[in-house]
PDB file of the backbone (N, CA, C, O) and the ligand in Angstrom, with CONECT records:
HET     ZN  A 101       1
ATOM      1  N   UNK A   1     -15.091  -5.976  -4.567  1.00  0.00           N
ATOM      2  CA  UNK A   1     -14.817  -7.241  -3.872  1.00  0.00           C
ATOM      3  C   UNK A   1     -13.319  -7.517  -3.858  1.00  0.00           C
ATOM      4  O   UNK A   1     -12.901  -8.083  -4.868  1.00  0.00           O
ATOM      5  N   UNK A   2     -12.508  -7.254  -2.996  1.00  0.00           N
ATOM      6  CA  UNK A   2     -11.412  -7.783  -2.869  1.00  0.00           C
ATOM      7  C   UNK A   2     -10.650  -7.135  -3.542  1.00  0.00           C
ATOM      8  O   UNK A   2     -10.150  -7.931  -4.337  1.00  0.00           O
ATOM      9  N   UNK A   3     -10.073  -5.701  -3.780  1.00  0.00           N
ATOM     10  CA  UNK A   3      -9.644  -5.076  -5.180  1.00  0.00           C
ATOM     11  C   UNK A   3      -8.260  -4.574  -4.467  1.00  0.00           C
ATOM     12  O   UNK A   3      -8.407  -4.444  -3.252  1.00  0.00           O
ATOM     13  N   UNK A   4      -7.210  -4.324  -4.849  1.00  0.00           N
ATOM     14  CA  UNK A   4      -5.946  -4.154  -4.373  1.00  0.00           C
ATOM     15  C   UNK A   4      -5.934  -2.752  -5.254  1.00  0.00           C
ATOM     16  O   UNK A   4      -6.372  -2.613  -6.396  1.00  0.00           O
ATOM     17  N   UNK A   5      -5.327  -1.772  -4.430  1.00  0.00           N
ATOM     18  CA  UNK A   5      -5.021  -0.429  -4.904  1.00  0.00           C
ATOM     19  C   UNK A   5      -3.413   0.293  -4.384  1.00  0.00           C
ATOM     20  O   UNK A   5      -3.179   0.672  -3.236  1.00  0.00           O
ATOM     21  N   UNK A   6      -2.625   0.342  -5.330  1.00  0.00           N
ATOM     22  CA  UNK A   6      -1.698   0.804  -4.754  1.00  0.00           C
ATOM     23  C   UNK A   6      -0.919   1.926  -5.455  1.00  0.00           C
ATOM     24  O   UNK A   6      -0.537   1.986  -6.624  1.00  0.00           O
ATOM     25  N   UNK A   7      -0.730   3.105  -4.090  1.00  0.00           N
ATOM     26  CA  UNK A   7      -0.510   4.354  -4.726  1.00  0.00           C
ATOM     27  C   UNK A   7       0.629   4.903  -3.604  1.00  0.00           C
ATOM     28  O   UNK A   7       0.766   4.736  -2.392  1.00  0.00           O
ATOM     29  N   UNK A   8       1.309   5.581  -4.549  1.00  0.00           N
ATOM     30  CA  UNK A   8       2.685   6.148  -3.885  1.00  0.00           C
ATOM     31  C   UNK A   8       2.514   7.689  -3.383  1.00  0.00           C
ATOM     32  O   UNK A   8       2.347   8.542  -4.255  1.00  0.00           O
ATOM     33  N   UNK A   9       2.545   8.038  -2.170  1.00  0.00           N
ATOM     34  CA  UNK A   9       2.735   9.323  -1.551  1.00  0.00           C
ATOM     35  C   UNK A   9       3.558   9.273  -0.699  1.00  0.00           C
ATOM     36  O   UNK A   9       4.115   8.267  -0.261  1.00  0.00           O
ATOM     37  N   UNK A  10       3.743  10.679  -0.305  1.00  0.00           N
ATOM     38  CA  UNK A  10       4.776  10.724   0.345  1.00  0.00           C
ATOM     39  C   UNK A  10       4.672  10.835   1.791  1.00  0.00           C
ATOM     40  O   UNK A  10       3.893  11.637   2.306  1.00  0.00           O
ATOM     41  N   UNK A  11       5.323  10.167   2.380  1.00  0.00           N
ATOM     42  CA  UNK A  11       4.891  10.014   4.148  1.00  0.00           C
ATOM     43  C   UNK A  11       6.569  10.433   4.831  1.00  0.00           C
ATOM     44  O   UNK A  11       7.566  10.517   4.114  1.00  0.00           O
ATOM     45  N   UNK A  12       6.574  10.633   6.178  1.00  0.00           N
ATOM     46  CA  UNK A  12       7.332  10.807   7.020  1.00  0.00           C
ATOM     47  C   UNK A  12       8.427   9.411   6.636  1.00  0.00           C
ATOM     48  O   UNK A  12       8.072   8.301   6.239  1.00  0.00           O
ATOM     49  N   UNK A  13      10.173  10.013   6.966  1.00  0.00           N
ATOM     50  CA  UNK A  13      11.015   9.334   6.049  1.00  0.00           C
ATOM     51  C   UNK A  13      11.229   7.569   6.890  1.00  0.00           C
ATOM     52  O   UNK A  13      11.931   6.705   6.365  1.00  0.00           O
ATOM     53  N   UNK A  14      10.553   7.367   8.083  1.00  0.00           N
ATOM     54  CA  UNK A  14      10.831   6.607   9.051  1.00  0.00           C
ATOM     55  C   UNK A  14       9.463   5.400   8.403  1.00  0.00           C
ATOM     56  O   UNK A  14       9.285   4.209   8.659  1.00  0.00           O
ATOM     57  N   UNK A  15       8.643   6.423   7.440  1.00  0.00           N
ATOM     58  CA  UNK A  15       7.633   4.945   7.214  1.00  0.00           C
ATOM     59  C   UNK A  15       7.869   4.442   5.789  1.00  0.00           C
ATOM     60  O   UNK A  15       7.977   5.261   4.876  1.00  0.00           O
ATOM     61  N   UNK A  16       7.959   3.055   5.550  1.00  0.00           N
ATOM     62  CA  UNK A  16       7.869   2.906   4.601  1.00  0.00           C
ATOM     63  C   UNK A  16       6.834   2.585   3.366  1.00  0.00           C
ATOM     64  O   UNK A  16       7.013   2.784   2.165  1.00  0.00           O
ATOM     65  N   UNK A  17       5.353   1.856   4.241  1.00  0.00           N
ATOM     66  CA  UNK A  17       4.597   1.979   3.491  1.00  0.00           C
ATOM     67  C   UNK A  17       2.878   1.522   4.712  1.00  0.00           C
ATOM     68  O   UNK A  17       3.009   1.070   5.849  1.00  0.00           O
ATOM     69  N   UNK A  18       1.992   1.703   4.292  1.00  0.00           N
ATOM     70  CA  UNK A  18       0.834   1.005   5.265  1.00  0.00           C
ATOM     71  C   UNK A  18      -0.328   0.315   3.611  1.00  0.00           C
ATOM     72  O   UNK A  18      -0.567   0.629   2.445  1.00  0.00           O
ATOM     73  N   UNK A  19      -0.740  -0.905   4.786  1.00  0.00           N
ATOM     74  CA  UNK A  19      -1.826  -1.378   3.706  1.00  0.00           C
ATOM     75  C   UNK A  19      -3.477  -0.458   5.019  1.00  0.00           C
ATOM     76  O   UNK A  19      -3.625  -0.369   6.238  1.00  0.00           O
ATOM     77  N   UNK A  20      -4.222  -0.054   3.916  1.00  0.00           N
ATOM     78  CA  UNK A  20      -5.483   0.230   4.847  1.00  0.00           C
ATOM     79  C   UNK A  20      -6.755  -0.901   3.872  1.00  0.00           C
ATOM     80  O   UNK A  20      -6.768  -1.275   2.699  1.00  0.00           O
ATOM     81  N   UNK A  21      -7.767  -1.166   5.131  1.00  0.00           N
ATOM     82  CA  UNK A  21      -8.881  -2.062   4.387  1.00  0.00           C
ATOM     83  C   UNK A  21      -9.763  -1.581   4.481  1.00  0.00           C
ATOM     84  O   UNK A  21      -9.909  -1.369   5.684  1.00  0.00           O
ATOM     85  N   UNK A  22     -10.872  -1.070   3.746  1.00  0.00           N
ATOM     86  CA  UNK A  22     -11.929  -0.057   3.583  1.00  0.00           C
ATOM     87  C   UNK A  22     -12.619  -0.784   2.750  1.00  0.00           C
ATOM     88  O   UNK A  22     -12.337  -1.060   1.584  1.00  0.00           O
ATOM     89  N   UNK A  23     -14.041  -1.263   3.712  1.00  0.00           N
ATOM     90  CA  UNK A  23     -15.022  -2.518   3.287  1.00  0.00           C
ATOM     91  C   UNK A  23     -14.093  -3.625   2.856  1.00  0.00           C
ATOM     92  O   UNK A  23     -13.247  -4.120   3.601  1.00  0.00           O
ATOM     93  N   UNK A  24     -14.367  -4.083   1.250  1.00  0.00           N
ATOM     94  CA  UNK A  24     -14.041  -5.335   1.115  1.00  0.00           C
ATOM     95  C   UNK A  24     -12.580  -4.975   0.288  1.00  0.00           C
ATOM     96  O   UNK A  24     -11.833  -5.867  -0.112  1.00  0.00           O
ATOM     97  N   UNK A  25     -12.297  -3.483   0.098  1.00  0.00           N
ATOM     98  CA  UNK A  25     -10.942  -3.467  -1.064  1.00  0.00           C
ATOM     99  C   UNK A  25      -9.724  -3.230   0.572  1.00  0.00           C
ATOM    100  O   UNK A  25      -9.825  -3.185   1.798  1.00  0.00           O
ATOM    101  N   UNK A  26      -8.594  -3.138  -0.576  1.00  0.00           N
ATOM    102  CA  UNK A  26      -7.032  -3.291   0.405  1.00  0.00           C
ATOM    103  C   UNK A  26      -6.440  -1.604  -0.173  1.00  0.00           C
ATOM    104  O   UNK A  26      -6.396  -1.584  -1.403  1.00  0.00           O
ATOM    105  N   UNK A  27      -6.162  -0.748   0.241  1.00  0.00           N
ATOM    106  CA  UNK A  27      -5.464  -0.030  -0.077  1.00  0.00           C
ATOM    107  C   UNK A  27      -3.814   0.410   0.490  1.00  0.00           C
ATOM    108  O   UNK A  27      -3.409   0.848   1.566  1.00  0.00           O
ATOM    109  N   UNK A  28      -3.263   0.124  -0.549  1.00  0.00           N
ATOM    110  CA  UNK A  28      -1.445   0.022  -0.261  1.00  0.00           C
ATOM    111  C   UNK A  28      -0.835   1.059  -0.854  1.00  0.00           C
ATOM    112  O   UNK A  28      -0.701   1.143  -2.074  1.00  0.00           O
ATOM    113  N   UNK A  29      -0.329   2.121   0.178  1.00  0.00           N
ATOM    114  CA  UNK A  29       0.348   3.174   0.207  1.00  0.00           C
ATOM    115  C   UNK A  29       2.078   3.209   0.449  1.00  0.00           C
ATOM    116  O   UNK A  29       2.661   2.829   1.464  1.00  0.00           O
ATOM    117  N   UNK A  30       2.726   3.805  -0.848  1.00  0.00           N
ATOM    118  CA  UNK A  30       3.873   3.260  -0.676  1.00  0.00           C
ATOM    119  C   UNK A  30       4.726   4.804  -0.109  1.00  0.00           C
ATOM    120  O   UNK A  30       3.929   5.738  -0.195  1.00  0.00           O
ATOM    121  N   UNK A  31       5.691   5.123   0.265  1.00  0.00           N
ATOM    122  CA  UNK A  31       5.914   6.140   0.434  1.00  0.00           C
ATOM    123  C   UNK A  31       6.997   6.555  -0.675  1.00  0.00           C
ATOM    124  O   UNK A  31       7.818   5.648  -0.818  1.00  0.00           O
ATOM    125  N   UNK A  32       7.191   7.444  -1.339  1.00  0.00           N
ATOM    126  CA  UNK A  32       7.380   7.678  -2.482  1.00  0.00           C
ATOM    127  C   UNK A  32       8.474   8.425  -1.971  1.00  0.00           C
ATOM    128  O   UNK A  32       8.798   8.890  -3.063  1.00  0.00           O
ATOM    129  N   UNK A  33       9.508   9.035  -0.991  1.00  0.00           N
ATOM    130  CA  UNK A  33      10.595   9.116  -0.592  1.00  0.00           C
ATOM    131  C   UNK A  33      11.682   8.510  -0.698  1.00  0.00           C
ATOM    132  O   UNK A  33      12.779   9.068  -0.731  1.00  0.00           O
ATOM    133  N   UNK A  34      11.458   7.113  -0.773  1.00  0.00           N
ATOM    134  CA  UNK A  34      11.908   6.126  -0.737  1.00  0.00           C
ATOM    135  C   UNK A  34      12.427   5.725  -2.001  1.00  0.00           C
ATOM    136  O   UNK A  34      11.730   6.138  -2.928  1.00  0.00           O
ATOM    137  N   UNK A  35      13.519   4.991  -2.382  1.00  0.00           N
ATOM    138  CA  UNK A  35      14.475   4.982  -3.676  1.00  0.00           C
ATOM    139  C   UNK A  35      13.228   3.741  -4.486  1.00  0.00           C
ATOM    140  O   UNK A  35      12.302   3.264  -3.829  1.00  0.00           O
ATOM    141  N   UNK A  36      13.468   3.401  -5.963  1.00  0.00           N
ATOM    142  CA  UNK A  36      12.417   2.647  -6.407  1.00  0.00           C
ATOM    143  C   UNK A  36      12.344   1.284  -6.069  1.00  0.00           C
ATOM    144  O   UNK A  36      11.497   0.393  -5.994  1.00  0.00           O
ATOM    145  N   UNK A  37      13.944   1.512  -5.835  1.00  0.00           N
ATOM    146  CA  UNK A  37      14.121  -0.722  -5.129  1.00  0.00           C
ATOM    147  C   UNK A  37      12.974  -0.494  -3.808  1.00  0.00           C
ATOM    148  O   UNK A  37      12.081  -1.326  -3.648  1.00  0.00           O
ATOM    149  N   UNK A  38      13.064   0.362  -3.162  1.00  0.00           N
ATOM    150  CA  UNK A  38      12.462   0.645  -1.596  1.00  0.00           C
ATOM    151  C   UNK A  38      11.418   0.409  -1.460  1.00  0.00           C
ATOM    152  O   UNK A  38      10.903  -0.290  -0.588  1.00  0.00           O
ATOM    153  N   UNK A  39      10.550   1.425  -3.027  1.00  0.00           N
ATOM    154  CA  UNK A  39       9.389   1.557  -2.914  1.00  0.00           C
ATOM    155  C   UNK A  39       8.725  -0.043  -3.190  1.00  0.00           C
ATOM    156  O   UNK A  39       7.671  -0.434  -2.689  1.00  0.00           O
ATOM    157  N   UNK A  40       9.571  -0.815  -4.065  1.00  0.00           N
ATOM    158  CA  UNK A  40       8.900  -1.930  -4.698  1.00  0.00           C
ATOM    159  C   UNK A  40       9.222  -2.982  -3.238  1.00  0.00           C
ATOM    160  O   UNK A  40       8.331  -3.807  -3.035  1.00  0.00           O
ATOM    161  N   UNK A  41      10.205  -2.996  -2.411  1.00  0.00           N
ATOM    162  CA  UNK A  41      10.007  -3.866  -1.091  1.00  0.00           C
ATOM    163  C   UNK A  41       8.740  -3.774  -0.564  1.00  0.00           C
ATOM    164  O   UNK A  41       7.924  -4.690  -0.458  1.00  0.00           O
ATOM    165  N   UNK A  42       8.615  -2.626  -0.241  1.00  0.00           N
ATOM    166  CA  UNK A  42       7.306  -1.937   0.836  1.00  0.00           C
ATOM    167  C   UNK A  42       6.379  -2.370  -0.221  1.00  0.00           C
ATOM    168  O   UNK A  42       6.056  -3.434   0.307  1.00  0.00           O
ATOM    169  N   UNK A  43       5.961  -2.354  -0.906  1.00  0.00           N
ATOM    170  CA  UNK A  43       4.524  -2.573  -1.355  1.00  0.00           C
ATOM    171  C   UNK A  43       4.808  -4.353  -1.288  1.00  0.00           C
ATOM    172  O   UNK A  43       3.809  -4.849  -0.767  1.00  0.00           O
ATOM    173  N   UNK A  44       5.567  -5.156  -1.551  1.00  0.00           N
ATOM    174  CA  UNK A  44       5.679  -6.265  -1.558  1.00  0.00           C
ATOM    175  C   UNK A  44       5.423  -6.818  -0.050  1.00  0.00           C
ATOM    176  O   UNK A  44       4.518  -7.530   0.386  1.00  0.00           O
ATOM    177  N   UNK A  45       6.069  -6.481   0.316  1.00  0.00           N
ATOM    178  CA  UNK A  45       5.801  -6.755   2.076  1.00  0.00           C
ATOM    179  C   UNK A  45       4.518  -5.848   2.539  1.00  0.00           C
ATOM    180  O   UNK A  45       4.450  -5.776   3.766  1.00  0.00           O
ATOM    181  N   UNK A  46       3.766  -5.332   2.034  1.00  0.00           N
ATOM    182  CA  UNK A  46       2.409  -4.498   2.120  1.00  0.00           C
ATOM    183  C   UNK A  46       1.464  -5.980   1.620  1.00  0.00           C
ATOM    184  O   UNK A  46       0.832  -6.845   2.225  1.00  0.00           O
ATOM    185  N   UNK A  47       1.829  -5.649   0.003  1.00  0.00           N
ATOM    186  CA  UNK A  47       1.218  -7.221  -0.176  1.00  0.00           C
ATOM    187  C   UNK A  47       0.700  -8.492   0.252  1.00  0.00           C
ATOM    188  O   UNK A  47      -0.407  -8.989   0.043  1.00  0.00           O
ATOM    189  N   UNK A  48       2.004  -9.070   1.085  1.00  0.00           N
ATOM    190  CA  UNK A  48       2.340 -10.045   1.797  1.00  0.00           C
ATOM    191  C   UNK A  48       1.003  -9.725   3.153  1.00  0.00           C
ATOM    192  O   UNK A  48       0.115 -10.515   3.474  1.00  0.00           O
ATOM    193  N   UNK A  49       1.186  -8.721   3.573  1.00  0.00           N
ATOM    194  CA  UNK A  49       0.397  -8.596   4.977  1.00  0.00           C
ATOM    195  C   UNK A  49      -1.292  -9.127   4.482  1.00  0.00           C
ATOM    196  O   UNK A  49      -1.961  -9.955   5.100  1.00  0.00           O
ATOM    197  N   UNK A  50      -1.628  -8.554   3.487  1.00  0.00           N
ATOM    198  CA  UNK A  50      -3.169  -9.020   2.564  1.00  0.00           C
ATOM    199  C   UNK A  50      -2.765 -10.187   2.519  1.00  0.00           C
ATOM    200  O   UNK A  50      -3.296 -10.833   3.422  1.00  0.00           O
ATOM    201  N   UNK A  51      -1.895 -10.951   1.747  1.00  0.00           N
ATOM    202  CA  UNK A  51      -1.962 -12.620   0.751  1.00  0.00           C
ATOM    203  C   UNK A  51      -2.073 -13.556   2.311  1.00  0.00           C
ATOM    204  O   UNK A  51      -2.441 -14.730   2.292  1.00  0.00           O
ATOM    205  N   UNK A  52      -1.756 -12.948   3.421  1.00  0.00           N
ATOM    206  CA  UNK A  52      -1.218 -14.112   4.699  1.00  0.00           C
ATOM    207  C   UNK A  52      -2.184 -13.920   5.618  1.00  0.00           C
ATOM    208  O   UNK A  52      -2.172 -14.547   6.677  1.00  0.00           O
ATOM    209  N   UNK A  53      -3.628 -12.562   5.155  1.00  0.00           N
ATOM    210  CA  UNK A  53      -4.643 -12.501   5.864  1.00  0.00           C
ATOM    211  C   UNK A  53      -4.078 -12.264   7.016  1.00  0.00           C
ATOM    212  O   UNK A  53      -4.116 -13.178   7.840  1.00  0.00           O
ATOM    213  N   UNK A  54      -3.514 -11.192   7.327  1.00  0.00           N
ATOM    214  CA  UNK A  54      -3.290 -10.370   8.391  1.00  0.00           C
ATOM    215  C   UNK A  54      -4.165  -9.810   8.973  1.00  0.00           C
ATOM    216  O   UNK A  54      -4.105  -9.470  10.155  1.00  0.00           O
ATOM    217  N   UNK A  55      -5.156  -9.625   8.180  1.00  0.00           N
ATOM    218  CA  UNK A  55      -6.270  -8.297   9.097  1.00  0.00           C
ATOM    219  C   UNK A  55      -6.979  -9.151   9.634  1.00  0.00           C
ATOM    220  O   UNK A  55      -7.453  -8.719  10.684  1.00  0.00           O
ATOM    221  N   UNK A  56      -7.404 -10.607   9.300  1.00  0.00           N
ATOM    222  CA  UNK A  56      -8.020 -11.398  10.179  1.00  0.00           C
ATOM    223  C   UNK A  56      -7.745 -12.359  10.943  1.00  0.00           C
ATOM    224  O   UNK A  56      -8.688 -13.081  11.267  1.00  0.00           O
ATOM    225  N   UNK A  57      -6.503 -12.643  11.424  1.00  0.00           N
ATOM    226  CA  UNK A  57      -5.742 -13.442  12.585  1.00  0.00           C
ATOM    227  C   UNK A  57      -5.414 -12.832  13.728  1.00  0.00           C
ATOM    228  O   UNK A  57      -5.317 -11.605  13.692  1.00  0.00           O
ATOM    229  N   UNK A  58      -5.238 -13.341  14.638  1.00  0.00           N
ATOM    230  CA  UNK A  58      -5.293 -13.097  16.263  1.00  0.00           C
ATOM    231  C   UNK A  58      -3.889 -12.670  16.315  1.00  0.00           C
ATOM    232  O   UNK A  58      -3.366 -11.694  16.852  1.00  0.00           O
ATOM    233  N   UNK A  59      -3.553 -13.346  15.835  1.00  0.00           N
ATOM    234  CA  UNK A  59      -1.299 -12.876  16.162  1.00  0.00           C
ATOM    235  C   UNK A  59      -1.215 -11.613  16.574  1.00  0.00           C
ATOM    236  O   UNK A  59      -1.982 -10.730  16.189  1.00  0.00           O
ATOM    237  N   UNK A  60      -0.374 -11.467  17.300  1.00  0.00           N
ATOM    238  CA  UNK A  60       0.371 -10.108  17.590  1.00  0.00           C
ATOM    239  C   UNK A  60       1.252  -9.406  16.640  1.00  0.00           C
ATOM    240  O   UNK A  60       2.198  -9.959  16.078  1.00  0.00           O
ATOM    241  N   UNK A  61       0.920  -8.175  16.476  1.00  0.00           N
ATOM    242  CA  UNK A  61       1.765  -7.560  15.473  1.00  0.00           C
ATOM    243  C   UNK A  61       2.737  -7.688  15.034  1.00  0.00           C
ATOM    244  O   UNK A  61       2.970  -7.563  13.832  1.00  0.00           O
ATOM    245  N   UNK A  62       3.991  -8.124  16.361  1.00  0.00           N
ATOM    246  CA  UNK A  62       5.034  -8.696  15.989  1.00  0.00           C
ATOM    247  C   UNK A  62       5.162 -10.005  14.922  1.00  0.00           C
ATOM    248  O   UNK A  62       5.826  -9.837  13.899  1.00  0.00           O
ATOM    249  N   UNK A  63       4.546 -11.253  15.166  1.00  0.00           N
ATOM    250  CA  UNK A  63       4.349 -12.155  14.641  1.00  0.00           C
ATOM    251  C   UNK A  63       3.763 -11.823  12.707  1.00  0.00           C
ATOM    252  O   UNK A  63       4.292 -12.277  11.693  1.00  0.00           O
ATOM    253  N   UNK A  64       2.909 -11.180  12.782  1.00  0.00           N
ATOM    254  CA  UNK A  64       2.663 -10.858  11.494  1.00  0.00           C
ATOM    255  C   UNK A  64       3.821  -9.741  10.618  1.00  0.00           C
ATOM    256  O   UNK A  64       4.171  -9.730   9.437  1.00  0.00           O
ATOM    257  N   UNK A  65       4.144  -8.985  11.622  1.00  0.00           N
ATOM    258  CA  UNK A  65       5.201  -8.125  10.880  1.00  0.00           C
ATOM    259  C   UNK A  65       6.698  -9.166  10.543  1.00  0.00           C
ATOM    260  O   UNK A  65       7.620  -8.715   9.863  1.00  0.00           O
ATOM    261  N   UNK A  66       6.728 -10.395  11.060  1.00  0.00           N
ATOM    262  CA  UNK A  66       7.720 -10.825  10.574  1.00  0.00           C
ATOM    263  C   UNK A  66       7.705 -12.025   9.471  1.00  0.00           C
ATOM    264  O   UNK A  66       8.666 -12.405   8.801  1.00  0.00           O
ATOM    265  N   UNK A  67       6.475 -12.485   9.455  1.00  0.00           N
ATOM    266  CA  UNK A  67       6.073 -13.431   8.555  1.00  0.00           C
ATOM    267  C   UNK A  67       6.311 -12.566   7.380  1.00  0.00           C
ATOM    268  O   UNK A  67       6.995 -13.022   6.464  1.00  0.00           O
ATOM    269  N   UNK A  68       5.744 -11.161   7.284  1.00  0.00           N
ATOM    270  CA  UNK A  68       5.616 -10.433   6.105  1.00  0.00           C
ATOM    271  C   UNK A  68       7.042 -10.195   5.702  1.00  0.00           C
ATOM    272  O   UNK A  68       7.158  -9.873   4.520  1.00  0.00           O
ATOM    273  N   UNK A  69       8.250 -10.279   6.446  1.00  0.00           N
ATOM    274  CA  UNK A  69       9.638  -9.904   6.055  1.00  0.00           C
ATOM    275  C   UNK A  69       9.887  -8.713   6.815  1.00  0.00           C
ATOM    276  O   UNK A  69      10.524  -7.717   6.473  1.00  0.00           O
ATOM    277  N   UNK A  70       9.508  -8.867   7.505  1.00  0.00           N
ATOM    278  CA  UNK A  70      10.175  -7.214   8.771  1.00  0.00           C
ATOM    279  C   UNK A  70      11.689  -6.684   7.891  1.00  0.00           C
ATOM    280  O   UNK A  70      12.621  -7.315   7.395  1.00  0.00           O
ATOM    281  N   UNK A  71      11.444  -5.573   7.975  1.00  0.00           N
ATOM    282  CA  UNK A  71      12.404  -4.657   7.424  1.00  0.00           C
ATOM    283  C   UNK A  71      12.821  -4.524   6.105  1.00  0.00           C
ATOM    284  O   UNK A  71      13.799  -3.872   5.739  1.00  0.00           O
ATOM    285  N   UNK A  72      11.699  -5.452   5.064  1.00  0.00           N
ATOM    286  CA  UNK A  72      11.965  -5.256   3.829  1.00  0.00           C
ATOM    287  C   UNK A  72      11.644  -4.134   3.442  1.00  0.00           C
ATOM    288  O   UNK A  72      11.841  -3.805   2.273  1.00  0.00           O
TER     289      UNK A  72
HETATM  290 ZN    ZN A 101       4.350  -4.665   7.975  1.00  0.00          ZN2+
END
């Protein structure tokens, strides 16, 4: 129910992190390329996209990607 999972791999150097939702848990992938200040933005602003209920509002991507802190 609602379980937050977050794990560092390594992705292409242009991403910094994705949240995925699979049933009722959140899974937050950080990309582990990325320096440790980096990695800890991206999961924070990963975070943020879950705490502001992103996956269930109408907004346009834009709008949610900036509430969350675009470019943190
Ligand atoms: Zn985002």
């Amino acid at each position: 129910m609602n379980d937050i999972y977050i794990k560092g791999i390594e992705l292409p150097a242009r991403v910094r992190g994705n949240v995925v939702k699979i049933e009722d848990d959140f899974f937050v992938f950080v990309n582990t390329v990325l320096s440790p200040e980096c990695q800890r933005c991206a999961a924070e602003h990963e975070l943020m996209h879950i705490k502001k209920d992103h996956f269930f509002n109408e907004e346009p991507v834009i709008h949610d990607e900036l509430e969350a802190g675009y470019g943190r």
